[in-house]
C-alpha positions, -999 to 999 in steps of 0.1 A, spaced: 345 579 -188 326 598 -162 338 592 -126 302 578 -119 303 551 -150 337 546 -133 323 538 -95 295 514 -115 325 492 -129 347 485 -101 324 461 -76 352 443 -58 369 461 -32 402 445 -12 410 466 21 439 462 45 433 476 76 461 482 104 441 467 136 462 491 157 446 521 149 420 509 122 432 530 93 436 519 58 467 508 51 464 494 13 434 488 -9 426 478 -45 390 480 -69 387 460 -99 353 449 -117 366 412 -108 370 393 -78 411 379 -85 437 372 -67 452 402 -84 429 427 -69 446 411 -30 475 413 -43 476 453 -54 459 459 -20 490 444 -4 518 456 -25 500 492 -18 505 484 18 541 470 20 552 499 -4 533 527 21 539 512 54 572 491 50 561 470 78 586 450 98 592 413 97 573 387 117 542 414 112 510 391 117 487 390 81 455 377 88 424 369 66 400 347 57 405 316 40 395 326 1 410 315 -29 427 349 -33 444 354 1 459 312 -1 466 317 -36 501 310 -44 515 343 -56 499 362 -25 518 336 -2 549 342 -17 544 384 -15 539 370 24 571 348 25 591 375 5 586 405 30 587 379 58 553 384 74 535 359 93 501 344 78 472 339 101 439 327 85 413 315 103 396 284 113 377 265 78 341 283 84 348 310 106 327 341 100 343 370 119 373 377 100 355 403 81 340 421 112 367 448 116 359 464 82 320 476 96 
């Protein structure tokens, strides 16, 4: 598989961005939107950046970030969960 026929697979993208300095801190691509794909994003994050507890998460309210298993990743390395209010539309804004 060409790197090209690769690109035209994977069309969900999962970014973690440290709002201190804006770099990425842990990403995933998959050709489906799962909680799966948040989850590798974050695991590549804790596992690079080893982040300290009490370290404040926060995303938006989709399926894949209050999914169970991506809670528990939370609970387990002792971050704090912030998501924002039910319709709030600038949780995405840092990524532009």
């Amino acid at each position: 598989m060409g790197i090209l026929s690769l690109l035209m697979t994977l069309r969900y993208l999962a970014v973690l961005i440290g709002l201190f300095n804006r770099k990425v801190v842990g990403w995933s691509a998959s050709s489906r939107l799962t909680r799966q794909l948040a989850i590798d994003a974050l695991q590549m994050a804790l596992d690079h950046r080893r982040p300290a507890p009490g370290l404040m998460h926060h995303s938006d309210r989709s399926s894949q970030y209050a999914a169970v298993d991506y809670q528990k990743l939370l609970t387990k390395h002792k971050l704090t969960c912030s998501m924002s209010r039910k319709g709030g539309c600038y949780d995405n804004h840092m990524i532009i």
